[in-house]
PDB file of N, CA, C and O in Angstrom:
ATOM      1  N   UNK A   1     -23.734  -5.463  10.072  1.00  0.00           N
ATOM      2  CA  UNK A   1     -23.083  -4.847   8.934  1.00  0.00           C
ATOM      3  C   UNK A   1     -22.576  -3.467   9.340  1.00  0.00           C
ATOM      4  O   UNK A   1     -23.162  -2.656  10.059  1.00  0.00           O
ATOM      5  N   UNK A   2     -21.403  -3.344   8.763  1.00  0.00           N
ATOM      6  CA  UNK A   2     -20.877  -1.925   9.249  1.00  0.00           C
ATOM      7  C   UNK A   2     -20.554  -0.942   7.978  1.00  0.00           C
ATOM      8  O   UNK A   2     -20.234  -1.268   6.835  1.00  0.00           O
ATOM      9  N   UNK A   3     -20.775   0.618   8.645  1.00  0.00           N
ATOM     10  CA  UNK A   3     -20.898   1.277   7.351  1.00  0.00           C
ATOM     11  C   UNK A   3     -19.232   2.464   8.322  1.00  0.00           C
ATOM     12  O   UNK A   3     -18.845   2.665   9.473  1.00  0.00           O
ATOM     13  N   UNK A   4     -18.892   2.818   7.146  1.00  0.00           N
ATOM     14  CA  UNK A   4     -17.747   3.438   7.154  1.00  0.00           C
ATOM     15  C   UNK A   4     -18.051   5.456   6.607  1.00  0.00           C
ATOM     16  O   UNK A   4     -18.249   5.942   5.493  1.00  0.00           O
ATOM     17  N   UNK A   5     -17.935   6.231   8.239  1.00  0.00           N
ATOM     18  CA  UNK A   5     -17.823   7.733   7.606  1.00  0.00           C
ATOM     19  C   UNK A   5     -16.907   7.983   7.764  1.00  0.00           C
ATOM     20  O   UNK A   5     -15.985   7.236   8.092  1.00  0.00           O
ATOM     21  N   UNK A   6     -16.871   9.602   7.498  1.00  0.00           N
ATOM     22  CA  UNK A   6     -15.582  10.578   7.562  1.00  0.00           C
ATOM     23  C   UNK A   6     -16.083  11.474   9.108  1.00  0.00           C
ATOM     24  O   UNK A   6     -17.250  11.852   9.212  1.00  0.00           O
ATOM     25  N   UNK A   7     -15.345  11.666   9.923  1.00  0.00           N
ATOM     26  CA  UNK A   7     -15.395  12.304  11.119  1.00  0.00           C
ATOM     27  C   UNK A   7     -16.088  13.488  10.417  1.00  0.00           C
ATOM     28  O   UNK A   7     -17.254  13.283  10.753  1.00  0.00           O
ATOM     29  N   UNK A   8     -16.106  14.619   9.639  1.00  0.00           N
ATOM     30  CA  UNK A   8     -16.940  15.316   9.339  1.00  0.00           C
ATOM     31  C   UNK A   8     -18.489  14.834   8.722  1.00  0.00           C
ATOM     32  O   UNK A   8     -19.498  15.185   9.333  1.00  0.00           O
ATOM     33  N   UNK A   9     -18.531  14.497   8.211  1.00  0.00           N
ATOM     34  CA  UNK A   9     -19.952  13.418   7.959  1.00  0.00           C
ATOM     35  C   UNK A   9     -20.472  13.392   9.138  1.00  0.00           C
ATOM     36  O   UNK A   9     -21.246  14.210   9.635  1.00  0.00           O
ATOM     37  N   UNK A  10     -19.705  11.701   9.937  1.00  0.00           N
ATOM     38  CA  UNK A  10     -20.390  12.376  11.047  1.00  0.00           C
ATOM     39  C   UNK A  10     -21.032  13.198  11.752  1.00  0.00           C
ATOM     40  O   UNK A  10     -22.245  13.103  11.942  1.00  0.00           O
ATOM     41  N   UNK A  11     -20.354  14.037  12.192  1.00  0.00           N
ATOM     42  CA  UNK A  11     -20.089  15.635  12.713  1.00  0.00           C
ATOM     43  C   UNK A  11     -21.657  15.972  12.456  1.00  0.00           C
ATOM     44  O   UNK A  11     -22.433  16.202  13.384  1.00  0.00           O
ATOM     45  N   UNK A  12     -22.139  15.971  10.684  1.00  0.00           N
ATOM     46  CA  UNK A  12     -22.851  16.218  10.174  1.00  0.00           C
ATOM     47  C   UNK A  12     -24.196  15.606  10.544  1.00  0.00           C
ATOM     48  O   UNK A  12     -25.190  16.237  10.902  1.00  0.00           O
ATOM     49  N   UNK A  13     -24.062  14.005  10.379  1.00  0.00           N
ATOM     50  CA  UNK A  13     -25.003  13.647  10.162  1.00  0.00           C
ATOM     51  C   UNK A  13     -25.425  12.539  11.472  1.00  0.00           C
ATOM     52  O   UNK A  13     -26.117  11.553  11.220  1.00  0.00           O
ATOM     53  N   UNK A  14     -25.010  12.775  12.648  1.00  0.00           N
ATOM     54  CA  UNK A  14     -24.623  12.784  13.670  1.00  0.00           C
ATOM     55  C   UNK A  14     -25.930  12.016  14.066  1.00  0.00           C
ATOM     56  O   UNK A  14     -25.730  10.814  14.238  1.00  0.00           O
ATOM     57  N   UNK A  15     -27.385  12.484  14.272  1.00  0.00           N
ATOM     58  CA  UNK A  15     -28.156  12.426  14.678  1.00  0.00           C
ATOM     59  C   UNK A  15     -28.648  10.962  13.736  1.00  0.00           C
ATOM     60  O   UNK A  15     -29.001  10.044  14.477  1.00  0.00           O
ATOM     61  N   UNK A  16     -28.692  10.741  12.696  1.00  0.00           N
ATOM     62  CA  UNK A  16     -28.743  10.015  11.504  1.00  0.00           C
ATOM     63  C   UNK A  16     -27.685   8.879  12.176  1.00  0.00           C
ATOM     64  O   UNK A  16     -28.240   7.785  12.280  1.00  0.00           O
ATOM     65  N   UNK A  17     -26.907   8.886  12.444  1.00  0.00           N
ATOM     66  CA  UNK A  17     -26.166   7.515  12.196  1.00  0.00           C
ATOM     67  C   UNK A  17     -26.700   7.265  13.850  1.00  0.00           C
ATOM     68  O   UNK A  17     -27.441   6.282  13.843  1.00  0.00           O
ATOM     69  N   UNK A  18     -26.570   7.801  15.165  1.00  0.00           N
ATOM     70  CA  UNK A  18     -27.814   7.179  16.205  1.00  0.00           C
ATOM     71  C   UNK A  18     -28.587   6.562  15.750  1.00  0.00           C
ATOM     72  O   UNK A  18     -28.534   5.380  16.087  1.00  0.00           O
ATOM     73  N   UNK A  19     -29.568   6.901  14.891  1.00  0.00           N
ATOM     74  CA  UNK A  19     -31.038   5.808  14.555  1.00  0.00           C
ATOM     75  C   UNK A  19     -30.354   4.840  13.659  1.00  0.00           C
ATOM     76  O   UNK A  19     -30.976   3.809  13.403  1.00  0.00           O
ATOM     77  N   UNK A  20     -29.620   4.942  13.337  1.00  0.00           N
ATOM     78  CA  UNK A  20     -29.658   3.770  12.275  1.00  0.00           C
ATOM     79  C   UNK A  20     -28.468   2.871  13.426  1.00  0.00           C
ATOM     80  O   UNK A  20     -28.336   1.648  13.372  1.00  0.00           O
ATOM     81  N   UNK A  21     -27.802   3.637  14.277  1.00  0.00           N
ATOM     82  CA  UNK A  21     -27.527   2.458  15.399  1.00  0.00           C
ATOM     83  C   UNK A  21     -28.192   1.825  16.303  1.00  0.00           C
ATOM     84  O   UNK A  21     -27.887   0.749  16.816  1.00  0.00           O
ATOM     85  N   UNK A  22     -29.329   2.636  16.566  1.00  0.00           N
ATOM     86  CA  UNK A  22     -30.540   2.064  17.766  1.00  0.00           C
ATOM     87  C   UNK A  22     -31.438   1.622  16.871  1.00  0.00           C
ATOM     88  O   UNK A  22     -31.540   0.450  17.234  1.00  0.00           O
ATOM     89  N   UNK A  23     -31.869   1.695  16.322  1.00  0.00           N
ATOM     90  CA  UNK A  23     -33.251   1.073  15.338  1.00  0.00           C
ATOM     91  C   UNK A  23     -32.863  -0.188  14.497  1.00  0.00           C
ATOM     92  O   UNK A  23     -33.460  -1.252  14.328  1.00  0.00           O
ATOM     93  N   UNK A  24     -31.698   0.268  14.038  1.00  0.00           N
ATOM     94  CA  UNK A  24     -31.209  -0.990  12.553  1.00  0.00           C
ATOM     95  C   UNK A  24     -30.076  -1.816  13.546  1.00  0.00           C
ATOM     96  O   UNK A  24     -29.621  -2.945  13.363  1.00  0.00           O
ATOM     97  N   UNK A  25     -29.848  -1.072  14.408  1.00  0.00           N
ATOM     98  CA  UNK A  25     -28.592  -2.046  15.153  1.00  0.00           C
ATOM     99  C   UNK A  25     -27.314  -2.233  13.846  1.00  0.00           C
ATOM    100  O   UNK A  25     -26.824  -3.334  13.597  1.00  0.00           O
ATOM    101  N   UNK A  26     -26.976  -1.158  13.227  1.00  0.00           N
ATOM    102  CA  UNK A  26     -25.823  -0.807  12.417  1.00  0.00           C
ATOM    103  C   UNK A  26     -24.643  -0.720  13.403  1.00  0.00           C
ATOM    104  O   UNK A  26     -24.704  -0.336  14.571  1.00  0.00           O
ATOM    105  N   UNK A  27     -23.726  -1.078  12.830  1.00  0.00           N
ATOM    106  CA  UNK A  27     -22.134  -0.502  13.227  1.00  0.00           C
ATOM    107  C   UNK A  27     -21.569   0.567  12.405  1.00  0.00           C
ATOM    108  O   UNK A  27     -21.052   0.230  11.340  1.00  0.00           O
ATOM    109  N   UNK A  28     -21.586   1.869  12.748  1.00  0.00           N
ATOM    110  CA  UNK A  28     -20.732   2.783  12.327  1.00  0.00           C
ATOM    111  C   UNK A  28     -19.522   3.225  12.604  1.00  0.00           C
ATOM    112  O   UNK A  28     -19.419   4.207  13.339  1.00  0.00           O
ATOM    113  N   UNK A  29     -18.180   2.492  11.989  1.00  0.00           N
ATOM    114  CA  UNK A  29     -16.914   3.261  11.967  1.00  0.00           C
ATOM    115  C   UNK A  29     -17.046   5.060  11.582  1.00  0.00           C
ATOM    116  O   UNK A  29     -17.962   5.640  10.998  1.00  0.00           O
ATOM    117  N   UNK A  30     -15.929   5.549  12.083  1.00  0.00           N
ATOM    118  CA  UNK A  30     -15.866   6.372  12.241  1.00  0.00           C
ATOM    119  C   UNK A  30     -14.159   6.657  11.540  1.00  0.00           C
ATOM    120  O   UNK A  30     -13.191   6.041  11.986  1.00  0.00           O
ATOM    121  N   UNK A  31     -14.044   7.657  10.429  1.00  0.00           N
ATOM    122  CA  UNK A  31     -12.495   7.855  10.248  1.00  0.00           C
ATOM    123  C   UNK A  31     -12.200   9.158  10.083  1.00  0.00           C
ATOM    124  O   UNK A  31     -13.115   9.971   9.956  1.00  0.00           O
ATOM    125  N   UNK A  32     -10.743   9.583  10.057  1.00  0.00           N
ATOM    126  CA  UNK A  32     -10.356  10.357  10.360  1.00  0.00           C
ATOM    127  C   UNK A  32      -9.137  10.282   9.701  1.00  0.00           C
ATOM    128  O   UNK A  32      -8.350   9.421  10.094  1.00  0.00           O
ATOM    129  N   UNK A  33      -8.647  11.379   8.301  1.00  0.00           N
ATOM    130  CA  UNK A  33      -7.702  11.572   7.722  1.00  0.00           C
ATOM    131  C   UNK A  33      -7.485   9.744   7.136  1.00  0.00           C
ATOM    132  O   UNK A  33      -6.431   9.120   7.019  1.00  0.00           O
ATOM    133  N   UNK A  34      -8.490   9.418   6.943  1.00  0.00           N
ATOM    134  CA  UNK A  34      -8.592   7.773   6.497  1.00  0.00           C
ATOM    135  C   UNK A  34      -8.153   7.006   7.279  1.00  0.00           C
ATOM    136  O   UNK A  34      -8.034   5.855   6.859  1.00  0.00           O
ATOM    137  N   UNK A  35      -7.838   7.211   8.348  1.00  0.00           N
ATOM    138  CA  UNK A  35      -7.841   6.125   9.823  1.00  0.00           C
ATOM    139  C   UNK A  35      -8.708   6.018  10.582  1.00  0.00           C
ATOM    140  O   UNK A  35      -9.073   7.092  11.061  1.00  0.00           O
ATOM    141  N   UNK A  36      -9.442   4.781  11.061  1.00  0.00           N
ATOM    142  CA  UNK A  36     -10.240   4.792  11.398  1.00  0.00           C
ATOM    143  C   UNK A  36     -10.292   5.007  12.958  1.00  0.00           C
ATOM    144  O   UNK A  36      -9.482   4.211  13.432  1.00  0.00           O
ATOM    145  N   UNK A  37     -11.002   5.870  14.151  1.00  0.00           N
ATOM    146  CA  UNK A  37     -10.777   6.457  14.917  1.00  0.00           C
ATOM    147  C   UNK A  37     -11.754   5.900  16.083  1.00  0.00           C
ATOM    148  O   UNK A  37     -11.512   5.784  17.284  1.00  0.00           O
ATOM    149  N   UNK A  38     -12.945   5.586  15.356  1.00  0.00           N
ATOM    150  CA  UNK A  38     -14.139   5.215  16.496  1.00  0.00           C
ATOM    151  C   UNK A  38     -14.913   4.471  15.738  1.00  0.00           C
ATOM    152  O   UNK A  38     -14.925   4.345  14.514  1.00  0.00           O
ATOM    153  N   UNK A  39     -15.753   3.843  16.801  1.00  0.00           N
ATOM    154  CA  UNK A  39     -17.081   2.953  16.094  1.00  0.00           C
ATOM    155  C   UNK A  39     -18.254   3.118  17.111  1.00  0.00           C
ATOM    156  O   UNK A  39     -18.300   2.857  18.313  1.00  0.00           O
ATOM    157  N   UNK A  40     -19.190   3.633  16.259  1.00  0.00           N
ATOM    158  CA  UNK A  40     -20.558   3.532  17.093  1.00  0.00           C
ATOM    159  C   UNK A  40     -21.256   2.566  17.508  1.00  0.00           C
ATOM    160  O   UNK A  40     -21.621   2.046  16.453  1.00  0.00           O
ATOM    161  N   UNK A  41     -21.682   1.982  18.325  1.00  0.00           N
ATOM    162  CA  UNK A  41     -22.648   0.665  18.331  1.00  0.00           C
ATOM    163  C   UNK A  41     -23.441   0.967  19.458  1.00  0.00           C
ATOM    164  O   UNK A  41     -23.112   1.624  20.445  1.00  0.00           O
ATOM    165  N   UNK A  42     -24.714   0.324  19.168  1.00  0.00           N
ATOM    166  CA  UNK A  42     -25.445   0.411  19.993  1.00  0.00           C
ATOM    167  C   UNK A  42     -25.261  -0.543  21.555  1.00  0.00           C
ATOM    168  O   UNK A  42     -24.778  -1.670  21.448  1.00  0.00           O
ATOM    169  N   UNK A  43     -25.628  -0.076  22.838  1.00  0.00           N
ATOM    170  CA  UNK A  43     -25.414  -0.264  23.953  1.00  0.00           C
ATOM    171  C   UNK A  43     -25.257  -1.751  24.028  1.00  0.00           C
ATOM    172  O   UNK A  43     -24.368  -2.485  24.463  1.00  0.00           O
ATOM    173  N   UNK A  44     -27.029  -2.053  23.161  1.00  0.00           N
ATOM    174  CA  UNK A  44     -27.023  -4.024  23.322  1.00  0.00           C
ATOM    175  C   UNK A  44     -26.100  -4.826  22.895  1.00  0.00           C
ATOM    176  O   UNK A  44     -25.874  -5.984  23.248  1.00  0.00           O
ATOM    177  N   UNK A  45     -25.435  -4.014  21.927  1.00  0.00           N
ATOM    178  CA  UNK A  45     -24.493  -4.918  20.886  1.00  0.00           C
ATOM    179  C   UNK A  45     -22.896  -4.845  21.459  1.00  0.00           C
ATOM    180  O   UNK A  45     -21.925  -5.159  20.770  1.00  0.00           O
ATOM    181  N   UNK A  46     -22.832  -4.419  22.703  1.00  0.00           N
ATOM    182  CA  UNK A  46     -21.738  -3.796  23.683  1.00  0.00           C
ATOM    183  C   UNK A  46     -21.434  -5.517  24.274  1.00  0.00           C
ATOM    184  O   UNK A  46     -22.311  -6.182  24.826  1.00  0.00           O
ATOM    185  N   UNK A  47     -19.781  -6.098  23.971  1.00  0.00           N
ATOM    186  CA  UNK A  47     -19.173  -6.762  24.824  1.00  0.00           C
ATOM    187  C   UNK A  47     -19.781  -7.285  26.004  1.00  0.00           C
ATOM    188  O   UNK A  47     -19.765  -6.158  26.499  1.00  0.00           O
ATOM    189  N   UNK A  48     -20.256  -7.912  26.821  1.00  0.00           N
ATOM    190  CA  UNK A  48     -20.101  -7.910  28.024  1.00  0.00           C
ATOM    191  C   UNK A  48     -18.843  -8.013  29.090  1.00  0.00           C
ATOM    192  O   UNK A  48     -18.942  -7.756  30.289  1.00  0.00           O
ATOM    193  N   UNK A  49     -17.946  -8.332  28.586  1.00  0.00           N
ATOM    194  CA  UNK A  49     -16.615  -8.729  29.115  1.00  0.00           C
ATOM    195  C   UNK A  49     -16.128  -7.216  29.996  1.00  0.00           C
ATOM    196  O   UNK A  49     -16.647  -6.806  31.034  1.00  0.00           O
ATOM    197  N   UNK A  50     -15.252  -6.719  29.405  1.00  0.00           N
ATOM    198  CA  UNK A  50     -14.908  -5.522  30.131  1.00  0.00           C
ATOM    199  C   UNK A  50     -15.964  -4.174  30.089  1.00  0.00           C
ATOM    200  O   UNK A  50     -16.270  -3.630  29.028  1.00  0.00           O
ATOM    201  N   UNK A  51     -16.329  -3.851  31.058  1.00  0.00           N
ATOM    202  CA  UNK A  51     -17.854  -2.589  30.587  1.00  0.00           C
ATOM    203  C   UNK A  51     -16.878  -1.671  30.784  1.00  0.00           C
ATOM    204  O   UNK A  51     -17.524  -0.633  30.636  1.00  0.00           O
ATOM    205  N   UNK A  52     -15.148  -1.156  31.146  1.00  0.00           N
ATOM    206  CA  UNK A  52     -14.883   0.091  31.527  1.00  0.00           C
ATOM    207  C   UNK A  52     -13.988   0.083  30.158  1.00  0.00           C
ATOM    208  O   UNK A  52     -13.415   1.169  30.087  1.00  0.00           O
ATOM    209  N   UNK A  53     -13.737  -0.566  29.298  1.00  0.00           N
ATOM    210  CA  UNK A  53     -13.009  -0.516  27.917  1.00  0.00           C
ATOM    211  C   UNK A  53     -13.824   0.323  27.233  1.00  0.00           C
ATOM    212  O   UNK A  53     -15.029   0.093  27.131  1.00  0.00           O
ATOM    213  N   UNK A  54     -13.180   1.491  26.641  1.00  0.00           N
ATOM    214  CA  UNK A  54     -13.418   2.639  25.708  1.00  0.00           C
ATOM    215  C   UNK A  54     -14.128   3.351  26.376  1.00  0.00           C
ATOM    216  O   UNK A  54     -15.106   3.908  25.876  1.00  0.00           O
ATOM    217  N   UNK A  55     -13.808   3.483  27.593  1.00  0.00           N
ATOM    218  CA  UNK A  55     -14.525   4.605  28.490  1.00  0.00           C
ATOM    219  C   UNK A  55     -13.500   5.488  28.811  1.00  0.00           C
ATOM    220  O   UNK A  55     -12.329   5.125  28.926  1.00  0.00           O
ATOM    221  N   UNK A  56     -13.936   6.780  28.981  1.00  0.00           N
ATOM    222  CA  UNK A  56     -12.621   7.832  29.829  1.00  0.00           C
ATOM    223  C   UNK A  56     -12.632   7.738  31.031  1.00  0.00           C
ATOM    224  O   UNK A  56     -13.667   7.738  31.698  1.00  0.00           O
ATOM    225  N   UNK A  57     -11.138   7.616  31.627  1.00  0.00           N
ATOM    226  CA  UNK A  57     -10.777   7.725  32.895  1.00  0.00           C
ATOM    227  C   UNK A  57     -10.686   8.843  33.500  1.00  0.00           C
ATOM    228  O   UNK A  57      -9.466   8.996  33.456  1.00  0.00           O
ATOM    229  N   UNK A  58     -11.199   9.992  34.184  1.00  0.00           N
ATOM    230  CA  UNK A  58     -10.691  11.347  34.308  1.00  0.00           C
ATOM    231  C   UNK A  58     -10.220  11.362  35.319  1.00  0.00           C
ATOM    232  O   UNK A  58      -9.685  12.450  35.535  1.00  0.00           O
ATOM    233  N   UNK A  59     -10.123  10.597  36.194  1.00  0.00           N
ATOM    234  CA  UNK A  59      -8.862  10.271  37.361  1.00  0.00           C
ATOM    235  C   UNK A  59      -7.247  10.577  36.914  1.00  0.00           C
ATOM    236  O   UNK A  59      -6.443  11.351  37.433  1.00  0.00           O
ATOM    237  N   UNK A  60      -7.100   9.725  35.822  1.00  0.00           N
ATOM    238  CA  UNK A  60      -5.974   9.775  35.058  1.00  0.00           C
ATOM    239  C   UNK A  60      -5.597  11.066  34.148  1.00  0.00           C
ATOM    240  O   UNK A  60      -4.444  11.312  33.793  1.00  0.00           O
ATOM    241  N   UNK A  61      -6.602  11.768  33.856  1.00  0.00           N
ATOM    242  CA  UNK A  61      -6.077  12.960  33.259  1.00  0.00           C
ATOM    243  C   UNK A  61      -5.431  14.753  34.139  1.00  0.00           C
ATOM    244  O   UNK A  61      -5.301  15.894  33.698  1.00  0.00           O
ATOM    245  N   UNK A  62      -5.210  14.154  35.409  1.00  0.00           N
ATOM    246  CA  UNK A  62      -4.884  14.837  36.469  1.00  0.00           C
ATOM    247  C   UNK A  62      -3.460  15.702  35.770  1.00  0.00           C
ATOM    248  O   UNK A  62      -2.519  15.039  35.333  1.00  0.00           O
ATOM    249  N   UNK A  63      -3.437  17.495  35.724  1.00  0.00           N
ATOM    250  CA  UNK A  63      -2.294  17.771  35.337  1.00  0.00           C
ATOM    251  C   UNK A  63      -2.073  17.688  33.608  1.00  0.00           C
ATOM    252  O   UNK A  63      -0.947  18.038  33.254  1.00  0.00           O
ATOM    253  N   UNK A  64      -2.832  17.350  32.718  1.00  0.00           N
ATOM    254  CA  UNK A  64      -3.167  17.641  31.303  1.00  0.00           C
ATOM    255  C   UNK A  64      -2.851  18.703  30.937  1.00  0.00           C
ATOM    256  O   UNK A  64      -2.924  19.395  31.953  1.00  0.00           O
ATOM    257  N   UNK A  65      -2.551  19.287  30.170  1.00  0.00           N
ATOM    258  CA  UNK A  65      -2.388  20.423  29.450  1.00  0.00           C
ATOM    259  C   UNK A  65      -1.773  21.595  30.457  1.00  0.00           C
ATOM    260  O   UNK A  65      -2.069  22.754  30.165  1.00  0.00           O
ATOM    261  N   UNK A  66      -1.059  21.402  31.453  1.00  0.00           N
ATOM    262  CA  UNK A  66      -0.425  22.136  32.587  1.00  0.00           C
ATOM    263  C   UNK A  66       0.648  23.603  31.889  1.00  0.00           C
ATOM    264  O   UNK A  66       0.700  24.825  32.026  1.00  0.00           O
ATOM    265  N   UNK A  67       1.624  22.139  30.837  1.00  0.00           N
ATOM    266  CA  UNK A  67       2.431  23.210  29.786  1.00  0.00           C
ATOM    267  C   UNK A  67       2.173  24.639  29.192  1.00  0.00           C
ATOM    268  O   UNK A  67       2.913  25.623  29.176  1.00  0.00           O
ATOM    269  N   UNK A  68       1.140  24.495  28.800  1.00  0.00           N
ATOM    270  CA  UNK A  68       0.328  25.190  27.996  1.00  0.00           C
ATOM    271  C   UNK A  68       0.012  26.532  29.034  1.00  0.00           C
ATOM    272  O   UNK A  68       0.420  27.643  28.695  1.00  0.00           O
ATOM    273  N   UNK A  69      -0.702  26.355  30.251  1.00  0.00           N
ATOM    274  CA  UNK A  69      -0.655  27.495  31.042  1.00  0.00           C
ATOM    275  C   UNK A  69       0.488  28.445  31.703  1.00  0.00           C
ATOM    276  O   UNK A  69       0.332  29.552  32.219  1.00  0.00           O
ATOM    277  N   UNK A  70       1.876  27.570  31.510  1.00  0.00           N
ATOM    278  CA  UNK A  70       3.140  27.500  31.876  1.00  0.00           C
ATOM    279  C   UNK A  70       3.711  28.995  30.924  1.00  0.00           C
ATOM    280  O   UNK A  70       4.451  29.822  31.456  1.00  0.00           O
ATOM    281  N   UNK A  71       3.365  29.096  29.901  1.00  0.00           N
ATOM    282  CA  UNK A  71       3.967  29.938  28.836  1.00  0.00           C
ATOM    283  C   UNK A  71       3.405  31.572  28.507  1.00  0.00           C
ATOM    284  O   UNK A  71       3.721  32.557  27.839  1.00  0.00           O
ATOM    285  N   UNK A  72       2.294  31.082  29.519  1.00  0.00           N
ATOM    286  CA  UNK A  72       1.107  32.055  29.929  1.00  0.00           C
ATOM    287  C   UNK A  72       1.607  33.359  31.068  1.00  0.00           C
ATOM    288  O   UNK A  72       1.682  33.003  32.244  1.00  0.00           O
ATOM    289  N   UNK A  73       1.888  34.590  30.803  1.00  0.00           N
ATOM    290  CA  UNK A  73       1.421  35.862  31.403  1.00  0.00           C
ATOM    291  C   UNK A  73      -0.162  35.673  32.535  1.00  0.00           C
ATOM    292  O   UNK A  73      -1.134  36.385  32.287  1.00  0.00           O
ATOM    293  N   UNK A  74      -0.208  34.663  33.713  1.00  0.00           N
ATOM    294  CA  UNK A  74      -1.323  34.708  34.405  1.00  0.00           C
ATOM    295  C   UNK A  74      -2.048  35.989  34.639  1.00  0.00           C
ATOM    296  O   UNK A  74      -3.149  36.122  34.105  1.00  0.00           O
ATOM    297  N   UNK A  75      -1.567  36.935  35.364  1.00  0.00           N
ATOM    298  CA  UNK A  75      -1.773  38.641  35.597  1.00  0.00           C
ATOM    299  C   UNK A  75      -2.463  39.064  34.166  1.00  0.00           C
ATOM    300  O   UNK A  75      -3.636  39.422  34.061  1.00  0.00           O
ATOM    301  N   UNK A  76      -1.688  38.976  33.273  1.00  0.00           N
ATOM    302  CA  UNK A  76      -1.739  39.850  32.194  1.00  0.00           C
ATOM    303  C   UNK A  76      -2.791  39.104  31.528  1.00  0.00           C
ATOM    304  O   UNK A  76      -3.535  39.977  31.082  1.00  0.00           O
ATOM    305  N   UNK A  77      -3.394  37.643  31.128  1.00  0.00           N
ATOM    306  CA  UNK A  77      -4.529  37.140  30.475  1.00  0.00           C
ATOM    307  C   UNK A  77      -5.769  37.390  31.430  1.00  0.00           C
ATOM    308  O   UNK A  77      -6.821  37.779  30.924  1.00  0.00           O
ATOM    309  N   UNK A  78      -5.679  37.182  32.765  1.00  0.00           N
ATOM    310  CA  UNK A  78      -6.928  37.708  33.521  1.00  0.00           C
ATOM    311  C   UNK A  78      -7.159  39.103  33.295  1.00  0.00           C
ATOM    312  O   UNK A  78      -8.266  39.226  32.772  1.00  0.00           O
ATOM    313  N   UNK A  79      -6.696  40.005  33.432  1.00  0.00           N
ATOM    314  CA  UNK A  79      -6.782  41.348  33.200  1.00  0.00           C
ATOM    315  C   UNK A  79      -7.390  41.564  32.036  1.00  0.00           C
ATOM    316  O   UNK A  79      -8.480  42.137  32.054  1.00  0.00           O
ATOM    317  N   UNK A  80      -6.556  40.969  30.253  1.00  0.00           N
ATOM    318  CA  UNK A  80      -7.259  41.255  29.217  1.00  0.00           C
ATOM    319  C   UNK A  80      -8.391  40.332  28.996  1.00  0.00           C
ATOM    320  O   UNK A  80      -9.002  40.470  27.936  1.00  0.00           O
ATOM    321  N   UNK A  81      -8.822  39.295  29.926  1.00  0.00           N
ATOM    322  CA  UNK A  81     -10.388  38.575  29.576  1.00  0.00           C
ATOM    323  C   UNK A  81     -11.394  39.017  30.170  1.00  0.00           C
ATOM    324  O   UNK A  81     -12.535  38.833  29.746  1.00  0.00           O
ATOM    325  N   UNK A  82     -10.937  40.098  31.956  1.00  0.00           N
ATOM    326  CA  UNK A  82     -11.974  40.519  32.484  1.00  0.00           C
ATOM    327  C   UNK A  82     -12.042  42.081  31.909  1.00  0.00           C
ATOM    328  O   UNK A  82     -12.840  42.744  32.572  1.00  0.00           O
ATOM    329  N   UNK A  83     -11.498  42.717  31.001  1.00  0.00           N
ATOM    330  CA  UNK A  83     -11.847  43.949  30.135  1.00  0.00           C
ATOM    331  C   UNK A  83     -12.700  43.522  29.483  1.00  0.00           C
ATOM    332  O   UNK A  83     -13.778  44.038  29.776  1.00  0.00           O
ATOM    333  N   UNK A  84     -12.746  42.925  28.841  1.00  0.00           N
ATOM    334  CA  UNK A  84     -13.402  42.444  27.510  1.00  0.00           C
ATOM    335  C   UNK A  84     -14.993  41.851  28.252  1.00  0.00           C
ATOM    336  O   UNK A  84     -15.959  41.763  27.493  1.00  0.00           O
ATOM    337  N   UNK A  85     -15.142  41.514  29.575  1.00  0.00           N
ATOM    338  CA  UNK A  85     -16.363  41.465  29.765  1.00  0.00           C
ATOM    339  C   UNK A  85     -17.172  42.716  30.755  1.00  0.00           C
ATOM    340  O   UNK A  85     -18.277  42.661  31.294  1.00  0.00           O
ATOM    341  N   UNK A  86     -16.144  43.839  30.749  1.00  0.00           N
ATOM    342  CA  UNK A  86     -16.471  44.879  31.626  1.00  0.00           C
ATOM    343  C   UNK A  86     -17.398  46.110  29.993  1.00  0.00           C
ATOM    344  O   UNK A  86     -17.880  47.213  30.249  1.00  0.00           O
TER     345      UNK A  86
END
C-alpha cells in the first residue's frame, strides 16, 4: 500500500516515513508542487532486474553548472570569501 506526501512533509517527517518503509514495508510517494517526484521503498521490495535504475551517475555529471562560474569575477569572489574568513 502506498501513502502519498508533500516534499516538505517529507523533509519533515523524514525519519518517520524510513520506519514505516523498513518495518511496515510501506511505499511512500513523494510530491512536489503536486507532481509526483520520488518513491521510497524499502531495499527488499527493490526490482531485481536493473540494480543501476534510479541511481546517480556522477561520471555523467562532468562540467555541470560550468555557466554559472562563467559570469563570475574569479579574482574578485576569492578575495571577498577569503576577507570574510580573515
Amino acid at each position: 500500500m502506498s501513502k502519498t506526501v508533500s516534499a516538505v512533509d517529507a523533509r519533515r517527517t523524514f525519519g518517520d516515513l524510513l520506519n514505516r518503509v523498513t518495518i511496515a514495508n510501506e511505499e511512500i510517494i513523494i510530491e512536489r508542487a503536486g507532481k509526483k517526484v520520488a518513491k521510497l521503498v524499502s531495499c527488499e521490495q527493490q526490482p531485481q532486474g536493473n540494480r543501476n535504475e534510479g541511481k546517480l551517475d556522477f561520471r555523467t555529471s562532468a562540467g555541470l553548472g560550468r555557466e554559472v562560474w562563467q559570469a563570475i569575477d574569479l579574482e574578485k569572489y576569492l578575495k571577498t570569501e577569503r576577507q570574510e574568513w580573515e
